[in-house]
Every structure is written in structure tokens, then in C-alpha cells.
C-alpha positions as CSV (number, residue, x, y, z in Angstrom):
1,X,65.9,124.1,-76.4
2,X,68.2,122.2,-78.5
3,X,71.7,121.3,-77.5
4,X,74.1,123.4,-80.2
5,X,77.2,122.3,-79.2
6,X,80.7,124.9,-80.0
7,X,84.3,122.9,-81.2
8,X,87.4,124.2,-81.2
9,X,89.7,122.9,-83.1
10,X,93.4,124.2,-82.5
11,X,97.1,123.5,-83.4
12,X,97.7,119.9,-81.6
13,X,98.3,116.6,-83.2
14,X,95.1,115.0,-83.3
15,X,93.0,116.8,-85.2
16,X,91.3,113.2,-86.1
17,X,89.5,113.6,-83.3
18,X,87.5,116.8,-83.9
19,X,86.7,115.4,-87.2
20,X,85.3,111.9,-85.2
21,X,83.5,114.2,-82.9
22,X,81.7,116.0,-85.6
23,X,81.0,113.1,-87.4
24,X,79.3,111.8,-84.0
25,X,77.4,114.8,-83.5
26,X,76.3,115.2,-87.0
27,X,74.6,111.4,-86.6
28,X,73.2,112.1,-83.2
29,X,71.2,115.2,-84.9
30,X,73.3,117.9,-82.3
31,X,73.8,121.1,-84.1
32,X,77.6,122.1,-83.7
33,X,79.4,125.0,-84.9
34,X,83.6,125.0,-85.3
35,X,86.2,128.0,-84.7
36,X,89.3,127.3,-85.8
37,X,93.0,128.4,-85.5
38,X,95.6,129.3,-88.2
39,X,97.6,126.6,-87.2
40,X,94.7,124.3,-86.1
41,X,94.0,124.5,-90.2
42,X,97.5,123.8,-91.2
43,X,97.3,120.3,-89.3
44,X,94.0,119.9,-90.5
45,X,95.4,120.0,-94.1
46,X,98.3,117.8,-93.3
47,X,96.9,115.5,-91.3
48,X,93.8,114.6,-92.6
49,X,94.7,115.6,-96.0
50,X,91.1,117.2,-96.7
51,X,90.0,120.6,-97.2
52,X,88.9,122.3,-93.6
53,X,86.2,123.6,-95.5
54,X,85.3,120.1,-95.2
55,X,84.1,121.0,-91.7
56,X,81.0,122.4,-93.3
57,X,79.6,118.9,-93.9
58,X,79.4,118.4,-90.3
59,X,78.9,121.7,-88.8
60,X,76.8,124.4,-89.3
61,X,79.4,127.4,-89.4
62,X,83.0,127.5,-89.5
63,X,84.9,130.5,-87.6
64,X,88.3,131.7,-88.0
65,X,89.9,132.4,-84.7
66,X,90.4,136.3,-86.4
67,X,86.6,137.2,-85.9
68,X,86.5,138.2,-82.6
69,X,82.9,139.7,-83.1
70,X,81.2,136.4,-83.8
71,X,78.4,134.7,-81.9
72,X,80.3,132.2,-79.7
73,X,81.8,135.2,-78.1
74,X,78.9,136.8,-76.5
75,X,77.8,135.7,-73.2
76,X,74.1,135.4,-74.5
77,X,75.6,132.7,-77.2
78,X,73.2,129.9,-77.8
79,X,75.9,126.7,-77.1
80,X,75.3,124.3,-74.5
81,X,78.9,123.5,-74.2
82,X,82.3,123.8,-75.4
83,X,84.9,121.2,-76.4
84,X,87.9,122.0,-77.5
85,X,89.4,119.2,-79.3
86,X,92.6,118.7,-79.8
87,X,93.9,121.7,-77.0
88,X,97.3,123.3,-77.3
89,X,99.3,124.0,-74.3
90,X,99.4,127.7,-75.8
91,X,95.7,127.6,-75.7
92,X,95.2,126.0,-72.3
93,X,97.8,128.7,-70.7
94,X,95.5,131.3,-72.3
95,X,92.4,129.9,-70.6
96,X,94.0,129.5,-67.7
97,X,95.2,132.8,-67.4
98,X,91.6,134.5,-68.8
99,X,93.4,135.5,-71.8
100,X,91.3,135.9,-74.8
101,X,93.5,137.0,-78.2
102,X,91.1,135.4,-80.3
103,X,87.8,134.1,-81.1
104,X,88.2,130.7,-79.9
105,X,90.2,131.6,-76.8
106,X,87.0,134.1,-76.1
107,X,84.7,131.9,-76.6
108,X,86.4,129.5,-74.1
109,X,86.4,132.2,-71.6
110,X,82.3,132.9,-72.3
111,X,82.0,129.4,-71.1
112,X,83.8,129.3,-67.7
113,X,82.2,132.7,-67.1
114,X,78.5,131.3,-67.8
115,X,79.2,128.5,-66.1
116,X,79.0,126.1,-69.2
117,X,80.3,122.8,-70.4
118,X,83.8,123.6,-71.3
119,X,85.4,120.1,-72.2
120,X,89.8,120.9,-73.1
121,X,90.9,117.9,-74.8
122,X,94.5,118.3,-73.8
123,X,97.6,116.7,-76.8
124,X,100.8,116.8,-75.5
125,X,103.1,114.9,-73.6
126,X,104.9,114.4,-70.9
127,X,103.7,117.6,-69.0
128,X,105.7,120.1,-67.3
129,X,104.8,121.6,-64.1
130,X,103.7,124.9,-66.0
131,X,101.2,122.7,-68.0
132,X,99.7,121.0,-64.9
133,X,99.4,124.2,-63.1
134,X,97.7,125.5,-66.0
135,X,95.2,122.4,-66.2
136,X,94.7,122.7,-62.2
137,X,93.5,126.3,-62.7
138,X,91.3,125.4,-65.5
139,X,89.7,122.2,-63.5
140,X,89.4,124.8,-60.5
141,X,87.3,127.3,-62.9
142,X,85.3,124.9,-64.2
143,X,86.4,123.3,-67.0
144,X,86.8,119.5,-67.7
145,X,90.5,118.5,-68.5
146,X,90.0,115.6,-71.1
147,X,93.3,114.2,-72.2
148,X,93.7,112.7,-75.4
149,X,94.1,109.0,-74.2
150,X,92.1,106.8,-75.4
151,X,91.0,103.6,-73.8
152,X,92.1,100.0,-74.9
153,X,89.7,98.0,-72.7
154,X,87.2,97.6,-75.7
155,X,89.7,95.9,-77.5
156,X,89.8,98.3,-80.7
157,X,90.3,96.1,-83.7
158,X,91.3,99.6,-86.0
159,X,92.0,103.1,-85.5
160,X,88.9,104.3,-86.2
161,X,87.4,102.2,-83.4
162,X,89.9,103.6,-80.7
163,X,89.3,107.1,-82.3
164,X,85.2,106.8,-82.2
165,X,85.2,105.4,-78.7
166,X,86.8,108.1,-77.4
167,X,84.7,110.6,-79.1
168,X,81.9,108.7,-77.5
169,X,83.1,108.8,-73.9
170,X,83.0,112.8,-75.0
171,X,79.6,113.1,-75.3
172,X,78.4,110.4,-73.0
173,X,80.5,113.2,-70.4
174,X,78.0,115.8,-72.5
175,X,75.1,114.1,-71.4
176,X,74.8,112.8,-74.8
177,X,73.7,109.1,-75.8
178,X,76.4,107.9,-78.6
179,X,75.7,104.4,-80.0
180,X,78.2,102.3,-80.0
181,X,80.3,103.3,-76.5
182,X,81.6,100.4,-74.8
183,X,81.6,100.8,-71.5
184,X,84.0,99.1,-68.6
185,X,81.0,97.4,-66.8
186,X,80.2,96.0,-70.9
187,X,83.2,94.4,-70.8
188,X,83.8,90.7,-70.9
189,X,87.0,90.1,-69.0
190,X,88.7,86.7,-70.1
């Protein structure tokens, strides 16, 4: 079976990097589909200044977070994995507590529960207690805690270089083969 891979793509700063990991999977030939939230769309618009609908040129479907009868949030979905890229703390709390208001926070909860890649690429800072709570019972049910921090070792030379090697790192924790990821051990130290 071919990997299909589910985004989520909320309200966070950082909505750059959904559209990086898209554009990764798109040229590594992985099928994704994208739910997204209300507010995930506004900073879509803002930030990126592009229509989400642009989404479609890099994933199959687009969900709002309002159809809660979708595919992605049946157990017998066809995903390999989740990543949910960038992650409120609103949406993390959620997960953490197996709450599931919507379609994406469902579909989150489909993963842990079938024991899937569920990859929460967290965008805030600094952290309250409450948020590291919430991240320990995520880790505890399974999911990965990826915070947005992206590494320097590579010695990005533009944002879009820091940007698409953390995107890579992504999939390479997928089990995915990205071109292009620099890894520590590739390093030349001076």
C-alpha cells in the first residue's frame, strides 16, 4: 500500500511550514490530504499571502475542520500518519485530553487510537507547565512532540533552506527519504 500521508494545519505562527511539507511530499510522489482550521486559514491568508485553496496544488483534498463526517475520521481511514504542522496549544490540550470538537482534532485522536504516526509540530513559546503536561500526555499516548525549531548546524544560507530542512527531518522521522537533508554526521565541522 502506498503511504497517504494526513496534515493538519491549525492556528500557529508557522504556517510556512505546512506549505514546505507539502511541497516535499508532493516531489517525493506521497499522496497527502489537509484539514484545516478556521483560524489555521486566516494565518494562511496573512502569512503567506496566497489563497489556501492553494493547498490543492499539493494535496489531494482539502477539509474544513467543520466536516466531522469525513474520511480521516474513521478508524478504517487509509493514512499512514498524521502530522500536524504548525500545532496550537488549544489543539494539543484537545489531544491530550481526547477531545475531539472537530474534524482535525478527530482525526488526531483516530491516530493515537490506531496506533499511527501522529507527528504535533508544537509553535509557541516559552511553555507553561500546563503545555508541558499536555505534551507529556501526548508523548505517553503515542504521539511524537516535534517542536518548531529548526536546526542551524547546516548552515542555512536563506529561509527557505532552514525551513526545507526541517521539513526534511519530518519525513526522514516518517520513514521517508527527502533529498536534500543534511544530516549532523554530513557535517564538516571547521
Amino acid at each position: 500500500m502506498e503511504k497517504k500521508f494526513l496534515i493538519g494545519i491549525t492556528g500557529a505562527s508557522g504556517v510556512v511550514y505546512a506549505y514546505y511539507l507539502l511541497k516535499e511530499l508532493k516531489k517525493l510522489k506521497y499522496p497527502a490530504e489537509v484539514i484545516i482550521t478556521r483560524a489555521g486559514e486566516m494565518v494562511w491568508n496573512y502569512e503567506l499571502e496566497k489563497p489556501v485553496e492553494e493547498i490543492l496544488k499539493f494535496a489531494e483534498k482539502l477539509y474544513r475542520e467543520d466536516e466531522i463526517s469525513a474520511p480521516p475520521a474513521s478508524g478504517s481511514n487509509e493514512y499512514f500518519g498524521m502530522v500536524i504542522i504548525p500545532c496550537t496549544m488549544g489543539t494539543l490540550s484537545a489531544i491530550a485530553c481526547g477531545s475531539a470538537r472537530n474534524l482535525l482534532q478527530r482525526s488526531a485522536d483516530v491516530m493515537l487510537k490506531e496506533r499511527k504516526p501522529l507527528i504535533l509540530v508544537i509553535r509557541e513559546t516559552p511553555f507553561n507547565l500546563i503545555h508541558i503536561r499536555n505534551m507529556k500526555t501526548c508523548s505517553e499516548a503515542g504521539a511524537i512532540i516535534f517542536p518548531a525549531m529548526p536546526s542551524f548546524y547546516h548552515k542555512p544560507k536563506n529561509l527557505e533552506e532552514l525551513i526545507s530542512q526541517f521539513v526534511r527531518r519530518i519525513l526522514q522521522f516518517l520513514g521517508l527519504s527527502p533529498e536534500g537533508l543534511k544530516t549532523w554526521q554530513e557535517v564538516e565541522l571547521e
